[in-house]
C-alpha positions as CSV (number, residue, x, y, z in Angstrom):
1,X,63.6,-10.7,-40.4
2,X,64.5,-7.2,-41.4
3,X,68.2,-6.2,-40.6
4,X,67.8,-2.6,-42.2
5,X,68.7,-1.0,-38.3
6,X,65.2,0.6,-38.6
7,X,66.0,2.4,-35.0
8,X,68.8,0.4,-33.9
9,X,67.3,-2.7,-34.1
10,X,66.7,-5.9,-36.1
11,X,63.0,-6.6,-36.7
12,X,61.3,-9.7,-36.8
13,X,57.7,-10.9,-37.6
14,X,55.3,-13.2,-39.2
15,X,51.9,-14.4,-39.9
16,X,49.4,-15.9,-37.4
17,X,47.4,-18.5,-38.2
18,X,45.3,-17.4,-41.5
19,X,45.3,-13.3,-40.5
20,X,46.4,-11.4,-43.6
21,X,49.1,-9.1,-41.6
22,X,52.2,-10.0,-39.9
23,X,53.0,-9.4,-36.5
24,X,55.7,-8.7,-34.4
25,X,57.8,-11.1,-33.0
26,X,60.8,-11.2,-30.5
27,X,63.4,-13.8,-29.8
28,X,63.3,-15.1,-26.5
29,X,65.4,-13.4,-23.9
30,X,68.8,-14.1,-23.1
31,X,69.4,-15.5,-27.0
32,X,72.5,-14.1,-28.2
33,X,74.6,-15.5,-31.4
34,X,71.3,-18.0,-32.1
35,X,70.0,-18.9,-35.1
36,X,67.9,-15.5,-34.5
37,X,70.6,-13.2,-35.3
38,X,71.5,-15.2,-38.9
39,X,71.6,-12.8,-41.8
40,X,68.2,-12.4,-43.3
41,X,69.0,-14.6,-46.4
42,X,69.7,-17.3,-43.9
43,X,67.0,-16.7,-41.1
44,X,65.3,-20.0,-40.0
45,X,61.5,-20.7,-39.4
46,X,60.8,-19.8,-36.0
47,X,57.3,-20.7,-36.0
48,X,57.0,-21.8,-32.3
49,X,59.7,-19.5,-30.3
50,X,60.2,-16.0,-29.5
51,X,57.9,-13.4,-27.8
52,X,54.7,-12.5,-29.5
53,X,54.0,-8.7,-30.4
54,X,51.7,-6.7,-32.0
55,X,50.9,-6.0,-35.8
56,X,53.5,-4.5,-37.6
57,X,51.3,-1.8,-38.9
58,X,49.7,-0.9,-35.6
59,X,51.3,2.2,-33.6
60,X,50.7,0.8,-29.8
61,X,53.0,0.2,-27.2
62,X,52.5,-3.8,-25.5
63,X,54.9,-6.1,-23.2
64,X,56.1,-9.3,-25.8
65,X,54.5,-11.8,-24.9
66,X,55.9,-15.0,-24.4
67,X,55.2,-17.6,-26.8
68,X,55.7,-20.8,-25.4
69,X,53.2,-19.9,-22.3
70,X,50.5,-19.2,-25.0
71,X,51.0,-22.8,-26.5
72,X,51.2,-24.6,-23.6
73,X,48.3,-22.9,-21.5
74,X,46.1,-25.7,-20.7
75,X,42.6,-24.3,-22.2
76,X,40.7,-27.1,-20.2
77,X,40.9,-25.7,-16.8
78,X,42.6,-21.8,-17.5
79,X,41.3,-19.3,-20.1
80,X,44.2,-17.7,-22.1
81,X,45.3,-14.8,-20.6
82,X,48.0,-11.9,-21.4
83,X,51.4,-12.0,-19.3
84,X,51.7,-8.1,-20.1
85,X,50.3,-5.2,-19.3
86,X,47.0,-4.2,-20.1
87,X,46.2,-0.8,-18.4
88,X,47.1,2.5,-20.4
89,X,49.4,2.9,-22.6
90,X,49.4,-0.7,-22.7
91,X,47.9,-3.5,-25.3
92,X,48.7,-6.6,-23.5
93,X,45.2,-7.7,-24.3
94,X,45.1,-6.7,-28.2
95,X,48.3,-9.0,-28.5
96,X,46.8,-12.5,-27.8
97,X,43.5,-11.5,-28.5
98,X,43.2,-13.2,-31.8
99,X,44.4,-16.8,-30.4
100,X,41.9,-15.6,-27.3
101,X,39.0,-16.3,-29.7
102,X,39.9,-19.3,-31.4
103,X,40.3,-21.2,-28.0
104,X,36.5,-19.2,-26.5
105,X,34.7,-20.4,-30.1
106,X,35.9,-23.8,-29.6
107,X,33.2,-23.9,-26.8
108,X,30.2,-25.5,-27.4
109,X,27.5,-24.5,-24.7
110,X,25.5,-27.4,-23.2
111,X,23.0,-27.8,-20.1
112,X,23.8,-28.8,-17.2
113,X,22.8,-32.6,-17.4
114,X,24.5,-32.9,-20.5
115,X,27.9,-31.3,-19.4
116,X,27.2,-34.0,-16.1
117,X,26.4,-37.0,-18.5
118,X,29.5,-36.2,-20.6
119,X,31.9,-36.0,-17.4
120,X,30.7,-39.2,-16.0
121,X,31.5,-41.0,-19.4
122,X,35.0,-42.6,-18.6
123,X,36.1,-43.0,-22.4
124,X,35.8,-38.8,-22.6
125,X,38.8,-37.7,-21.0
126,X,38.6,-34.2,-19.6
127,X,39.9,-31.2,-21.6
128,X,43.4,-30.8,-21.4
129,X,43.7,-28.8,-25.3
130,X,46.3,-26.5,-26.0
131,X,47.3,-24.8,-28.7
132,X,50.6,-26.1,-29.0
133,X,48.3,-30.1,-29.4
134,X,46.0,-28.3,-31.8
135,X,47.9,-26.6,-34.1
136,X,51.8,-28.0,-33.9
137,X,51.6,-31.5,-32.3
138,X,49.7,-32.2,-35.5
139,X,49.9,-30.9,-39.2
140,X,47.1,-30.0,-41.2
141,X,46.6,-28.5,-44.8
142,X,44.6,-25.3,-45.3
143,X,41.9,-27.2,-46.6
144,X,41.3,-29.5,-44.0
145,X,41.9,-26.8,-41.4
146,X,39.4,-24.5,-43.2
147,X,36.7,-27.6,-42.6
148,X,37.5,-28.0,-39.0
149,X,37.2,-24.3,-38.2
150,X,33.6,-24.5,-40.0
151,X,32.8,-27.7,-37.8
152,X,33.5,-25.9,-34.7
153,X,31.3,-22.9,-35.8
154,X,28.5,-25.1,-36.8
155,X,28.6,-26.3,-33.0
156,X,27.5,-23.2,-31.8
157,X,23.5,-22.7,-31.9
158,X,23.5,-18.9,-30.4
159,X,20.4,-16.8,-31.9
160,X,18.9,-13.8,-30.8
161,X,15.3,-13.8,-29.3
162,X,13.5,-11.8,-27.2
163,X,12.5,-11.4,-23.8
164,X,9.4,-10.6,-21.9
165,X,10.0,-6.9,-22.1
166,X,11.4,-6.4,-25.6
167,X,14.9,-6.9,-25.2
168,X,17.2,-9.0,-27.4
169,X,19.2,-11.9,-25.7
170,X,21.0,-14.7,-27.3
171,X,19.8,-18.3,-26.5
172,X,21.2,-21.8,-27.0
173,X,20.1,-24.9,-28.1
174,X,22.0,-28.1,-26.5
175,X,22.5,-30.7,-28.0
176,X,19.7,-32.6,-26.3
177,X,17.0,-29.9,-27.7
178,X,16.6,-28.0,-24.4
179,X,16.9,-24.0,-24.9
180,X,19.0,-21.7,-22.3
181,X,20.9,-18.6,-22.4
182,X,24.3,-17.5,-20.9
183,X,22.6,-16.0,-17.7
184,X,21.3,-19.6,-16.4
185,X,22.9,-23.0,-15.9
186,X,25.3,-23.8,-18.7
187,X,28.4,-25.3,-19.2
188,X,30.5,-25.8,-21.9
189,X,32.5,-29.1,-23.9
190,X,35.8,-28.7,-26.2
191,X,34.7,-28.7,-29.9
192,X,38.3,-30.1,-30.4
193,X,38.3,-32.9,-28.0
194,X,34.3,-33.1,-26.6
195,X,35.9,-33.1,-23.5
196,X,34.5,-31.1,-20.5
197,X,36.1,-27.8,-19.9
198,X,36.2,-26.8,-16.1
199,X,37.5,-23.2,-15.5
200,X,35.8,-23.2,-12.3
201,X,38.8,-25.1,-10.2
202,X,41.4,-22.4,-9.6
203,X,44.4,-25.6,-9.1
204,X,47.7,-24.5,-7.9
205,X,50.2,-24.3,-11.7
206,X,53.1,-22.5,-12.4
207,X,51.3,-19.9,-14.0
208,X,52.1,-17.5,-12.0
209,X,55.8,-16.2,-13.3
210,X,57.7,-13.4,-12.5
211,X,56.4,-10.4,-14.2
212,X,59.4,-8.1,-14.0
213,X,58.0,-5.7,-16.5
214,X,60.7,-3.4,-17.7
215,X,59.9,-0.1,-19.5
216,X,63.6,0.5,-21.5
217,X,65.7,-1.8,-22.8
218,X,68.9,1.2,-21.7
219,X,69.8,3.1,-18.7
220,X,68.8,6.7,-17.7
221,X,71.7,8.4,-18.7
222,X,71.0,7.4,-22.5
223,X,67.5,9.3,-21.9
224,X,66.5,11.8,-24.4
225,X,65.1,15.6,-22.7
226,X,61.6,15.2,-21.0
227,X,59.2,16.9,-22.9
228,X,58.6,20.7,-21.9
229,X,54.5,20.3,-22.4
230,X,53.1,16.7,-22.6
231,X,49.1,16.1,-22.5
232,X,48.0,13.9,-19.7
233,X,47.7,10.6,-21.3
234,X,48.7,11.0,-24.2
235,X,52.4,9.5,-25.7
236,X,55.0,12.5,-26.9
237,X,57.7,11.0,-28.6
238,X,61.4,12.2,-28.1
239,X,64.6,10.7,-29.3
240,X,67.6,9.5,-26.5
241,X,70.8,10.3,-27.0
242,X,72.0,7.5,-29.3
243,X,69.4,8.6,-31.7
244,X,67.0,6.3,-30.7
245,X,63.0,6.6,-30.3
246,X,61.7,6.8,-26.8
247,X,58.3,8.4,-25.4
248,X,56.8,9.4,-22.2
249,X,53.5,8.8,-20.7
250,X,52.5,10.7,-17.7
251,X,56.0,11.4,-17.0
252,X,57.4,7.3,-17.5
253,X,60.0,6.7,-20.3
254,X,59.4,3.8,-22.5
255,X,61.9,2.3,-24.7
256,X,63.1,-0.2,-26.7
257,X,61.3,-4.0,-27.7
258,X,57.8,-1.8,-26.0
259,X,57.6,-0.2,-29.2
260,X,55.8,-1.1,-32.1
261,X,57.4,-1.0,-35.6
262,X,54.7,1.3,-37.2
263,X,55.3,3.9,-34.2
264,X,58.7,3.6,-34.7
265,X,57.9,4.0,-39.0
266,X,56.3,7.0,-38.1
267,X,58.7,8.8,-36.2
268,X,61.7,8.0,-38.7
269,X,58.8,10.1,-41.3
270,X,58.6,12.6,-38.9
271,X,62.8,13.0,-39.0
272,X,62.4,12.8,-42.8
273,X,63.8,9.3,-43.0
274,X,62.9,8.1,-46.6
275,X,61.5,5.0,-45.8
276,X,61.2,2.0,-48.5
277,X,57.5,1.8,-50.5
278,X,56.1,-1.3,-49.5
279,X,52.5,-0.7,-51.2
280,X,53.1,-3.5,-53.2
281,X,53.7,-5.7,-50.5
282,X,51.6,-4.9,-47.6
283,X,48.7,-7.3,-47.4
284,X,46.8,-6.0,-44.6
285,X,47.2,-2.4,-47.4
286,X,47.5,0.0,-44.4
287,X,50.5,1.6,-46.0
288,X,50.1,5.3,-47.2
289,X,49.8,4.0,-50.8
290,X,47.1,1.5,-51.1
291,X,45.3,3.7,-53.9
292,X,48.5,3.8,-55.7
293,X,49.0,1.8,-58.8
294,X,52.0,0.9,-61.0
295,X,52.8,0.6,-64.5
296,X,53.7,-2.8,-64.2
297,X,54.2,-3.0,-68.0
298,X,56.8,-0.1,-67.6
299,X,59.7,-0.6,-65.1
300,X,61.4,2.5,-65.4
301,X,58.4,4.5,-65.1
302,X,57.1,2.5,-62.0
303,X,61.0,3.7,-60.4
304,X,60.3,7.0,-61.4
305,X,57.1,7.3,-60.6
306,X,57.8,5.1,-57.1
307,X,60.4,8.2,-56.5
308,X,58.5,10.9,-56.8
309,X,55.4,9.5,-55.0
310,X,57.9,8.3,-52.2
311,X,59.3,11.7,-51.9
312,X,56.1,13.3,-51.9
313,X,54.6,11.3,-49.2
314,X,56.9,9.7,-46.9
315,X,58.1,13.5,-46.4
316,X,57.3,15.0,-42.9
317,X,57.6,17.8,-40.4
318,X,61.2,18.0,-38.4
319,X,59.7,20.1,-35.8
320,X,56.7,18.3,-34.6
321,X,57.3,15.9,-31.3
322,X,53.9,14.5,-31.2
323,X,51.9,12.5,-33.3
324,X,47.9,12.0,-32.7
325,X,45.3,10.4,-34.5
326,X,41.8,9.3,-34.2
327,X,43.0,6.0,-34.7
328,X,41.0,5.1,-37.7
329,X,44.1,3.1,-39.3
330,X,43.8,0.5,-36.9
331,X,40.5,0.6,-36.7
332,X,40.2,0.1,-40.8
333,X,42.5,-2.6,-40.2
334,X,40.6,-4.4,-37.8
335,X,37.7,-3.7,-40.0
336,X,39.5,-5.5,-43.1
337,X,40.2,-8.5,-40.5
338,X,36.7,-8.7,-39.5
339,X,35.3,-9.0,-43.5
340,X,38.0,-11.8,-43.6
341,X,37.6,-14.1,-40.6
342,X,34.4,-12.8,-39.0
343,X,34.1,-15.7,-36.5
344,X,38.0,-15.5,-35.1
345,X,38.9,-12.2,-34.6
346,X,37.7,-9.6,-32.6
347,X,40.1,-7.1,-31.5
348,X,38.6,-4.8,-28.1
349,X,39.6,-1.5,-30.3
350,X,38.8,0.5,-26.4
351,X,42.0,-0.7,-25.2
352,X,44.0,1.0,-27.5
353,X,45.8,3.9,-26.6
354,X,46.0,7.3,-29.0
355,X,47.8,6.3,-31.5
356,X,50.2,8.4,-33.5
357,X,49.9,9.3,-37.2
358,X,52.0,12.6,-38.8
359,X,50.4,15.2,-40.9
360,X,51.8,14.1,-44.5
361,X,51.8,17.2,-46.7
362,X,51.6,16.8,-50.5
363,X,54.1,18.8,-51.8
């Protein structure tokens, strides 16, 4: 938890499953005076509350997404889906995306009269997996979780062949030695439980909640001016009247717990907020200084030098309103994540909206 009012706010994030970057995270709403707003030297694990948001070092705007609806999604009959937005400017999708893979590669595809063999079998209970069973219910060390995700992997037979006119598809061996691809008649059992997975059955749930999206977390007379000339789709930042960070999309004000941290990072830099180094401490190293080495032999000189390189970089331009980039930060991020856990994450880059990225000058 960070309680340096970075905009206003207190921060709060943490790391998902084995991905080397934190991410955003929320307390629920309607928690005041919790164990959420403890000083940061006495901040509890939250490991299983709170609203789920994206990266910290990724400038996107995305609805928090509620945790406990994530856990307790019953993968057996209802793929996991995002309760926020997902159209422009929005990342609803990037948010739950990397728990979105780990429940689709726990899918082993079968044929038909295997899938109907194992659902007839009464001591195979149908899939009823969630995360919250998989991954909380039970306690596992790295190692042993390491060696499950591997078994799960090893259950999937896809390789690429061709077809009658030249063209690549993936096919499928089952587990009784018969060949298919996705196009035809398969079906799929739970690598965590062998149960039989059955998405097809739409039942009534309480899954659908109220989605009173908001887009500011103040009222209209706190707004900050509406920007003279704003590009069609694109996100020009502005600051409210309590000083702080707000930006408009095709005329709509966004605010507040929307935000991500790294947009907010970046317009502080814009201001000419000196901002802590963290290029010792970033392990995802998206931070302006992941080429930058210290003199770890020589304290002062790693201060000094940490001074001068912080002023030099972390200085921006006052004037400027709007940040654009051709979002290769997050796409080198993703890249790093990819190298890492190639079978887990895979992050639909499309849906992310211009991102915003100041023109550091080296003085």
């Amino acid at each position: 938890m960070d309680d340096s009012g970075l905009d206003n706010r207190h921060w709060w994030a943490g790391y998902l499953m084995l991905i080397p970057y934190v991410f955003g995270l929320l307390p629920p709403e309607g928690i005041k005076g919790s164990s959420w707003h403890l000083p940061p030297d006495l901040m509890k694990s939250h490991h299983d509350e709170g609203r789920l948001h994206i990266p910290a070092h990724v400038s996107a705007l995305a609805d928090p997404e509620p945790l406990d609806r994530i856990l307790d999604t019953n993968l057996g009959r209802h793929y996991l889906t995002p309760w926020g937005r997902t159209t422009e400017p929005y990342n609803g999708d990037n948010v739950i995306d990397p728990l979105t893979t780990i429940t689709m590669d726990r899918r082993v595809p079968v044929c038909q009269p295997c899938y109907e063999a194992q659902r007839q079998r009464r001591e195979v209970a149908p899939c009823s997996c969630t995360l919250r069973k998989q991954f909380l219910d039970r306690w596992m060390c790295i190692s042993c979780n390491l060696k499950e995700m591997c078994r799960v992997q090893d259950q999937t037979t896809g390789q690429l062949e061709l077809d009658e006119t030249g063209h690549h598809y993936e096919s499928f061996t089952c587990r009784c030695g018969s060949k298919f691809s996705l196009h035809g008649d398969v079906e799929f059992l739970c690598a965590w439980c062998d149960g039989c997975i059955n998405v097809h059955d739409h039942e009534d749930t309480d899954e659908e909640i109220d989605k009173d999206f908001k887009n500011t977390d103040d009222d209209d007379s706190n707004a900050g001016p509406v920007p003279e000339v704003a590009m069609p789709d694109a996100l020009t930042s502005v600051d409210n009247k309590d000083g702080t960070m707000a930006v408009y999309h095709d005329g709509t004000r966004i605010s507040g717990e929307r935000i991500g941290r790294n947009m907010v990072q970046l317009r502080a830099m814009q201001k000419g907020v000196k901002l802590p180094c963290s290029c010792c401490e970033c392990p995802a190293l998206q931070c302006a200084f992941h080429n930058h080495s210290h003199d770890e032999d020589d304290e002062d000189d790693f201060d000094e030098n940490h001074d001068e390189h912080h002023d030099n970089h972390w200085d921006a331009d006052e004037d400027e309103s709007t940040m654009e980039s051709d979002g290769s930060d997050d796409e080198n991020s993703f890249g790093d994540l990819g190298d890492a856990m190639p079978d887990l994450i895979d992050f639909d880059e499309d849906m992310e909206p211009d991102v915003w990225e100041d023109e550091v000058e080296e003085e």
